[in-house]
C-alpha positions, -999 to +999 in steps of 0.1 A: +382+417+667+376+444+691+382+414+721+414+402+701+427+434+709+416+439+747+432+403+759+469+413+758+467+446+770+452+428+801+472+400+804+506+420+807+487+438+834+481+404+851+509+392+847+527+426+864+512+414+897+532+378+897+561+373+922+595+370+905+603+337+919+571+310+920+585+289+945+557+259+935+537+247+906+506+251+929+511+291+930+515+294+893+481+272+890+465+297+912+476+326+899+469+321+863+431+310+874+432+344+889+443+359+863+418+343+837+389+358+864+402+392+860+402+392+821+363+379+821+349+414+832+372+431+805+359+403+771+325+427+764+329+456+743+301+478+756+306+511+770+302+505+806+329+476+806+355+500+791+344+530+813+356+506+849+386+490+830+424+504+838+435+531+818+459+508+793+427+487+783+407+519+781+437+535+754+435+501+737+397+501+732+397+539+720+421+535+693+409+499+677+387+525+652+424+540+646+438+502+636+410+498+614+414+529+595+451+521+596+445+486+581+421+501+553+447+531+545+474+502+541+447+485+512+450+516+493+469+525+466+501+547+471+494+574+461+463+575+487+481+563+512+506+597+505+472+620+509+466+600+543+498+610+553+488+625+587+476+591+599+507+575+618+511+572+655+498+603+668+466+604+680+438+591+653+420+624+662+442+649+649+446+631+614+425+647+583+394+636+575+386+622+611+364+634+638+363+621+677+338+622+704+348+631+741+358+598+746+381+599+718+359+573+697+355+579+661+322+595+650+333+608+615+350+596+582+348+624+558+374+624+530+350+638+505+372+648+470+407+633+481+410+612+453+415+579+471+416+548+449+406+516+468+379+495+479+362+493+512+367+459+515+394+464+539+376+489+563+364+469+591+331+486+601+329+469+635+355+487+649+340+518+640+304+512+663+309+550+667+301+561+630+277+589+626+289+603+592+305+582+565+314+605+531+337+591+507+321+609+480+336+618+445+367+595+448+380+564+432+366+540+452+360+503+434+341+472+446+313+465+462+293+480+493+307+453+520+271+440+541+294+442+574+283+480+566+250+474+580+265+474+619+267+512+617+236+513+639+246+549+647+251+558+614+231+591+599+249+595+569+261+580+542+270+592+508+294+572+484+285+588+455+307+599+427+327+567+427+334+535+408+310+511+430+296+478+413+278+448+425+243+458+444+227+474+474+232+449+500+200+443+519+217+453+551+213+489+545+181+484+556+193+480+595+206+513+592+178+530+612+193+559+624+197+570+588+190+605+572+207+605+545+217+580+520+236+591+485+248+562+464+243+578+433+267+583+403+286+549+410+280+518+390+257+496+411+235+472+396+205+450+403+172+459+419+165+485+450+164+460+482+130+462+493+146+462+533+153+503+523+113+510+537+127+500+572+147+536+571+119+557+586+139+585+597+154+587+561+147+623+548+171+620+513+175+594+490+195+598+458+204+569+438+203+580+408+231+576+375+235+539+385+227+508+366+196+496+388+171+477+377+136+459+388+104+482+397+109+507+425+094+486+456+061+495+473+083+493+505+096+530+493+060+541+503+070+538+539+098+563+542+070+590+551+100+610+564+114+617+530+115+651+511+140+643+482+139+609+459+162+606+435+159+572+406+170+591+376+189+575+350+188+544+358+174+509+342+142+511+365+110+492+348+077+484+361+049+512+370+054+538+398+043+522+430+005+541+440+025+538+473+043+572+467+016+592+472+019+580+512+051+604+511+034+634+516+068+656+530+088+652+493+095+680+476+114+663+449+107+634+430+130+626+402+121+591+380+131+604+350+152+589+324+143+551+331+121+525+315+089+530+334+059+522+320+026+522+329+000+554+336+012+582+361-006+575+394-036+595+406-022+593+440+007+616+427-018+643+434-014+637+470+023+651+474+009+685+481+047+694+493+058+683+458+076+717+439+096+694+414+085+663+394+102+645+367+089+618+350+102+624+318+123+602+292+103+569+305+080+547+284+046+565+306+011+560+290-023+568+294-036+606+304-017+628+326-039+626+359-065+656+367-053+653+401-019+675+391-035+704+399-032+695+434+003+703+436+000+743+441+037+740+448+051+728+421+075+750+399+085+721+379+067+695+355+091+676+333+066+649+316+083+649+282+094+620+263+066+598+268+036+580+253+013+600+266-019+603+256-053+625+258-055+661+259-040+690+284-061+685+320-078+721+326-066+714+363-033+726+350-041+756+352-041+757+393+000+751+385-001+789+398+039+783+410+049+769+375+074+781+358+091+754+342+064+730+317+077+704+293+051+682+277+069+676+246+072+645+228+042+628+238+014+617+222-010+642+234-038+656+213-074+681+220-061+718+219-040+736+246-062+749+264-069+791+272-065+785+307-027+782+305-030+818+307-033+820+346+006+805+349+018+843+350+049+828+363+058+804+336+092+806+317+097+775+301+069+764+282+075+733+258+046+714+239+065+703+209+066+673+190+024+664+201-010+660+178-024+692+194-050+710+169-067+741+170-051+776+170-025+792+196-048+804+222-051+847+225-043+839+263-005+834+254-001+867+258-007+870+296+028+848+306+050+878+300+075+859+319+084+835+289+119+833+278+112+796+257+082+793+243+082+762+216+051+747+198+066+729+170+061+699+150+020+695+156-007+701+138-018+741+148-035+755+124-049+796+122-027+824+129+006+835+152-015+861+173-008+895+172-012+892+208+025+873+210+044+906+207+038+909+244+060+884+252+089+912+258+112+885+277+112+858+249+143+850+237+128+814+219+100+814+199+097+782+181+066+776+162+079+755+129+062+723+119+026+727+119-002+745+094-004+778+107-016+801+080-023+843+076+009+862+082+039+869+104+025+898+128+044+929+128+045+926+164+072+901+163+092+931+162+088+938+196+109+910+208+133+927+213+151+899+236+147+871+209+180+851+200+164+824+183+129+826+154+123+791+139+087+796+113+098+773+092+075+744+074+038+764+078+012+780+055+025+813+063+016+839+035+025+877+027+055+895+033+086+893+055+074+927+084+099+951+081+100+955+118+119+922+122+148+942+117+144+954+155+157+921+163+193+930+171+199+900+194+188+876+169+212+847+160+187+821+141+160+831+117+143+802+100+114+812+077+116+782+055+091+761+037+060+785+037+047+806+011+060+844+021+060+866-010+076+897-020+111+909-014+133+902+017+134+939+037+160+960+036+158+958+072+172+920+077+205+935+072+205+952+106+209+922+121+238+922+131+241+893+149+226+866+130+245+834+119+221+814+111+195+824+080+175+802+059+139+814+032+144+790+009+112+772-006+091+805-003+067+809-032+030+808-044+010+801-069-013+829-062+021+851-052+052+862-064+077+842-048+101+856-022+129+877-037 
């Protein structure tokens, strides 16, 4: 194309040079081979053949990317093409969204949030050799990822995402090799991750994530040892996660969750010592979760919930020192949760729900005063709510319903002073509601249902203020009076 567009420009130049009167077929024949040697040098697009042309072929050459932005603009819809309005004759430069080198080439495309509707099948990439940055995020864009994408060997990023793309990854990406960057995510591509992606080796972030991709996640992803953010959430991803992922030892984020992944977690995981978020969660994941966690002293993040997990809590979590967020829930895990949780002073989320953990809520509980959610429900505890709990001064969830705990509710409780929401409900709990429950004045929710509390409801519920939500139905005994 980029020739097309040199030969005239050329030719007129050529032609500038003939006499007015050609006195003899013979002249014109040797002028018009002379003019086909003078166009020969000017056919190759590289730099260095531009750089010695004349200065009409050089303005020609530096404003084919303008024609082929002009050409895609014209593919758009109208009301697009209004928001482009800047892009007419004057130079391509000056017009929004574009950005030049010295030599007037263009280097950027970034029309992020415009809300152009259109495909990019229009856009002729080879005309654009110049491309460093492409971003077309969060717009309307339709279609498929043309492969003629894949001659932006200059390109370093690339982000797409937030827009109405279908079809797949073309393989091409993978000659990208100057890429960073890559965001694709939030669009509507399909089929499976191309396995030419491991050729990006300078690639640092990958986010493909809300998309309809499916196929295992290649072991080719295990050579982008560059890479501190993955991104494959929400998608249609199966298979096992590759062992090859623990070869990408500068992540700091790896986000599989809400896929079809099956399979155990791999002990190679433990070998992202950089890693200070992974989610896994909302997968089909079985087996034990791997001793080698506690590797990852950076980690503040551990979403393993919704799973088929299996096996108890690994002591080792307790080198998690960074932790603060924990979600186990909704596993299959069983053994007791184990004392040495208490060394994760710095935990705030802390969810084990929905398990077959046994055994009693360890005393240790009480040293991760920075707890806001703390929710244990639906397994089988058994014993008492330690007294120990009321030190939990931050806690604004306690949810401890659904198992077999027994004694009473500690007067301690009171001393939650931040508590919004108390869910008891379905236990063994016995004796009386504590009168110091009324010190609750933030609480919305107080579920005490199902046990077998006795005595009268304190005078002192009635300064809660706040509370919308209150349910002691099916409280009675046939040792006690029931609850009045």
């Amino acid at each position: 194309m980029q020739r097309l567009l040199l030969l005239p420009s050329i030719k007129k130049l050529a032609m500038a040079s003939l006499p007015m009167r050609v006195p003899n077929f013979q002249v014109v024949h040797s002028k018009f081979i002379f003019v086909f040697v003078i166009i020969l040098p000017f056919v190759p697009s590289s730099d260095s053949a531009i750089a010695h042309a004349s200065p009409a072929t050089q303005t020609v050459a530096k404003q084919s990317g303008a024609v082929a932005l002009l050409m895609w603009k014209a593919s758009l819809d109208n009301k697009s093409q209004s928001l482009l309005s800047s892009w007419n004759e004057t130079s391509h430069c000056t017009w929004v969204g574009i950005g030049c080198n010295d030599a007037s080439k263009v280097t950027n495309l970034n029309l992020d949030s415009t809300g152009l509707r259109g495909t990019l099948s229009s856009l002729n990439f080879s005309l654009l050799p110049h491309l460093v940055k492409l971003d077309l995020s969060d717009n309307l864009i339709y279609g498929t990822i043309p492969f003629q994408i894949g001659g932006l060997s200059r390109l370093a990023s690339l982000n797409v995402s937030i827009n109405h793309l279908s079809g797949g990854i073309p393989s091409e990406v993978g000659t990208l090799r100057s890429l960073i960057e890559l965001d694709l995510s939030l669009n509507n591509l399909m089929k499976s991750i191309p396995t030419s992606i491991g050729k990006l080796e300078n690639l640092t972030t990958l986010y493909l994530h809300h998309n309809s991709l499916s196929g295992s996640i290649p072991q080719e992803v295990g050579m982008l040892r560059s890479l501190t953010d993955l991104e494959l959430s929400t998608n249609n991803l199966t298979g096992s996660i590759p062992s090859s992922i623990g070869n990408l030892r500068n992540r700091t984020t790896l986000y599989l969750h809400h896929n079809s992944l099956s399979g155990s977690i791999p002990q190679e995981v433990g070998m992202l010592r950089s890693l200070t978020d992974l989610e896994l969660s909302e997968n089909n994941l079985m087996g034990s979760i791997p001793a080698s966690i506690g590797n990852l002293r950076n980690l503040t993040t551990l979403y393993l919930y919704q799973n088929s997990l299996s096996g108890s809590i690994p002591q080792e979590v307790r080198m998690l020192r960074s932790l603060t967020h924990l979600a186990l829930s909704t596993n299959n895990l069983t053994g007791s949760i184990p004392a040495s949780i208490g060394n994760l002073r710095n935990l705030t989320t802390l969810y084990l729900y929905q398990n077959s953990p046994s055994g009693s809520i360890p005393q240790e509980v009480r040293m991760l005063r920075s707890l806001t959610h703390l929710a244990l429900s639906t397994n089988n505890l058994t014993g008492s709510i330690p007294a120990s709990i009321g030190n939990l001064r931050n806690l604004t969830m306690l949810y401890l319903y659904q198992n077999s705990l027994s004694g009473s509710i500690p007067q301690e409780v009171g001393m939650l002073r931040s508590l919004t929401d108390l869910e008891l409900s379905t236990n063994n709990l016995m004796g009386s509601i504590p009168a110091s429950i009324g010190n609750l004045r933030n609480l919305t929710t107080l579920y005490l249902y199902q046990n077998s509390l006795s005595g009268s409801i304190p005078q002192e519920v009635g300064m809660l203020r706040s509370l919308t939500d209150l349910e002691l139905s099916t409280n009675n005994s046939r040792d006690q009076s029931p609850l009045q």
